[in-house]
C-alpha positions in Angstrom: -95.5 208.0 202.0 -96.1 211.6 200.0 -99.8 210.1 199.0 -101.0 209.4 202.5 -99.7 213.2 203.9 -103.0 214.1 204.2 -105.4 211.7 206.1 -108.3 213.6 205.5 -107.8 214.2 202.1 -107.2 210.1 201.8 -110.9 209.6 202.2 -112.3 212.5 200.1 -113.0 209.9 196.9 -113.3 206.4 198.4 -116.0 204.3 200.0 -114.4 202.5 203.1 -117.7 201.4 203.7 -118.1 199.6 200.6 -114.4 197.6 201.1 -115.6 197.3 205.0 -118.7 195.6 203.3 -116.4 193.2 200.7 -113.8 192.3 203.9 -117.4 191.7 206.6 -118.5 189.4 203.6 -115.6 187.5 203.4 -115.1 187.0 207.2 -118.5 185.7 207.9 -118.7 183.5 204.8 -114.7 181.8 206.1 -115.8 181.7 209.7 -119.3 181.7 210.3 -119.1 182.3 214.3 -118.6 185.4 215.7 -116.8 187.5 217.2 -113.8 187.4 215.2 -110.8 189.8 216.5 -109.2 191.9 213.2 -106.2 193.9 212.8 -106.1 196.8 210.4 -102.8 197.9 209.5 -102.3 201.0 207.9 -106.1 201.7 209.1 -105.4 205.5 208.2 -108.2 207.7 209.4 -109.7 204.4 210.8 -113.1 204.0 208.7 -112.8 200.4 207.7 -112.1 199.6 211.3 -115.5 201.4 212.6 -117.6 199.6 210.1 -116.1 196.5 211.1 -116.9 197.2 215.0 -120.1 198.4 214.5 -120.5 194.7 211.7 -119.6 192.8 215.7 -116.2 192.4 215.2 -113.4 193.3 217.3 -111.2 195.2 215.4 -107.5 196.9 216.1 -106.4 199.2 213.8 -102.7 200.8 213.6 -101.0 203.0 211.8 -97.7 205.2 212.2 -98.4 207.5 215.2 -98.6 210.9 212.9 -101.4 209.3 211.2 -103.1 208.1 214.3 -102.3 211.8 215.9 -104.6 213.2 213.2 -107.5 211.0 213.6 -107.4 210.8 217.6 -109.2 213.9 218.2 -112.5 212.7 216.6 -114.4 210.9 219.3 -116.4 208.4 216.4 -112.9 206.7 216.3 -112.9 204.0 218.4 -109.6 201.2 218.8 -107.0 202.7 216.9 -103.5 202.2 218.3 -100.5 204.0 217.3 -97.9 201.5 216.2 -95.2 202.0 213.6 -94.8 198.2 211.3 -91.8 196.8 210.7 -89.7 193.5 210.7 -89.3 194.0 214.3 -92.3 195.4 215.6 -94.5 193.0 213.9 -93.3 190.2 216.4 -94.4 192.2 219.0 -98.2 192.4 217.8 -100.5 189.5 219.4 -102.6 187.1 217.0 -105.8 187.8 215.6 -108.4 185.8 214.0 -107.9 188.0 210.5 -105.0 190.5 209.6 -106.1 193.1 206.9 -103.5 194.9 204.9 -105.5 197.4 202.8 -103.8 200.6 200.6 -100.2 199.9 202.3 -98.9 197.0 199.9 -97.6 198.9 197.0 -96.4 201.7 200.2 -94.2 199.1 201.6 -92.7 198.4 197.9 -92.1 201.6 196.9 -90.4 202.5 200.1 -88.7 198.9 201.0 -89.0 197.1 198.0 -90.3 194.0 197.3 -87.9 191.4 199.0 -88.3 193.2 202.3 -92.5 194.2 201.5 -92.7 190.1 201.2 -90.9 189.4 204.3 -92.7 191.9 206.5 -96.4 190.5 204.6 -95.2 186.6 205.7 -94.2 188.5 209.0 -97.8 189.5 209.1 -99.6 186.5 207.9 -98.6 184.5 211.1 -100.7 186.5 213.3 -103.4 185.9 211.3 -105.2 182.7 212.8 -107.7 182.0 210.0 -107.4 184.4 207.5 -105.8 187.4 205.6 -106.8 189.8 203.3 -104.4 192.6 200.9 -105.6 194.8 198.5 -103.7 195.7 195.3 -103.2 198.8 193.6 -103.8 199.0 189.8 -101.4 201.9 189.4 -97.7 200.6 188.5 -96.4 204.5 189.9 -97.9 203.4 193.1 -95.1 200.8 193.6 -92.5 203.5 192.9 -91.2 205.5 189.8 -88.2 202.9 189.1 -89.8 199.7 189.3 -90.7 198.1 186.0 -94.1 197.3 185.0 -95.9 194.9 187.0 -99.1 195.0 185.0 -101.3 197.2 182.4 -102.4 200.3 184.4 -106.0 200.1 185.6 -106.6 196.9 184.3 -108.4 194.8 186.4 -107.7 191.3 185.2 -104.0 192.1 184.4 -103.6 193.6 188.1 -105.5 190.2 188.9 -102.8 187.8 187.1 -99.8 190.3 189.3 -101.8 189.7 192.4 -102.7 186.1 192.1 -98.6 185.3 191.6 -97.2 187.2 194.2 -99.5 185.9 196.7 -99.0 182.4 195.5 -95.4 183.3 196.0 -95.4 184.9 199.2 -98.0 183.2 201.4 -98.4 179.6 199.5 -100.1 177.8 203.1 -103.1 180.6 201.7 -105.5 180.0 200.0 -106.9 183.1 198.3 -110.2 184.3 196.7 -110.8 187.1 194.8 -113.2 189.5 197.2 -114.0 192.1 194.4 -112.6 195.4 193.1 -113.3 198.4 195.5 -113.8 202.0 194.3 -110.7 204.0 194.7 -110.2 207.3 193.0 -112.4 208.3 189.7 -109.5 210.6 187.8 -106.6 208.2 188.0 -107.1 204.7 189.8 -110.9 204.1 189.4 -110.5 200.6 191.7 -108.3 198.5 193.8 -108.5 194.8 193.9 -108.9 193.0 196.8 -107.9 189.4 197.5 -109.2 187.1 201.0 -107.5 184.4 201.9 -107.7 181.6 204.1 
């Protein structure tokens, strides 16, 4: 959790408007009618959840309450709920037309590993009515200092191939697409990839 210590500082290099953008896309091209309800978990400072409001759907986002603490006092952020994921709590959550799980995949590995980051994902993926969509880090550090390569760093196609598998693997009643890669941070991980799946 040491990368996301500092909300704020989180946002200072990305576009969540431009992955908002890719995930909008996706939703209206897999379910043309509208609203659709969304849950964004992990939503951090809650910027991919805005755009999706103010795009006409209803979206949720959570994230651990010192996160959402942070973020509350800014009056521009609108639905974000306090809620700490795990195993348990997940079963708790209601069901939503799509669940997004956006920069907390490789979190959950490095913390959990990927047994239990699998479990909680299929956990996830059954409160998500019509579909679900993860994005990927291209950084094999993200997923924790110990754990052997998964792919060549920034690599696009290589991350690709790593997400493609472990999706196949851990949610095989989805089918997924790849969305695009979304701008992440220009020193060390210039994108992320993101998958939508149905």
């Amino acid at each position: 959790w040491a990368g996301m210590a500092d909300v704020h500082r989180y946002q200072d290099f990305r576009n969540p408007t431009a992955k908002a953008a890719l995930v909008a896309d996706f939703l209206k091209r897999s379910v043309p009618n509208h609203p659709q309800s969304v849950l964004d978990v992990g939503c951090n400072a809650g910027e991919v959840t805005r755009h999706l409001n103010e795009q006409g759907f209803l979206t949720l986002g959570i994230d651990r309450p010192e996160v959402i603490a942070r973020v509350r006092h800014d009056n521009n952020r609108a639905a974000l709920l306090p809620f700490e994921v795990d195993t348990e709590s997940v079963l708790h959550l209601p069901s939503f037309d799509c669940v997004l799980i956006l920069s907390v995949h490789h979190q959950w590995i490095a913390v959990n590993g990927d047994s239990a980051t699998r479990r909680l994902v299929r956990l996830l993926s059954r409160k998500a009515g019509k579909t679900l969509v993860m994005e990927f880090s291209c950084l094999n550090s993200k997923y924790g200092w110990l754990k052997p390569e998964l792919f060549d760093d920034n690599t696009p196609n290589s991350v690709m191939e790593y997400a493609t598998e472990w999706l196949a693997e851990t949610l095989p009643d989805f089918t997924f697409e790849f969305l695009g890669l979304n701008k992440e941070h220009p020193v060390d991980e210039p994108y992320r990839v993101l998958f939508g799946g149905s």
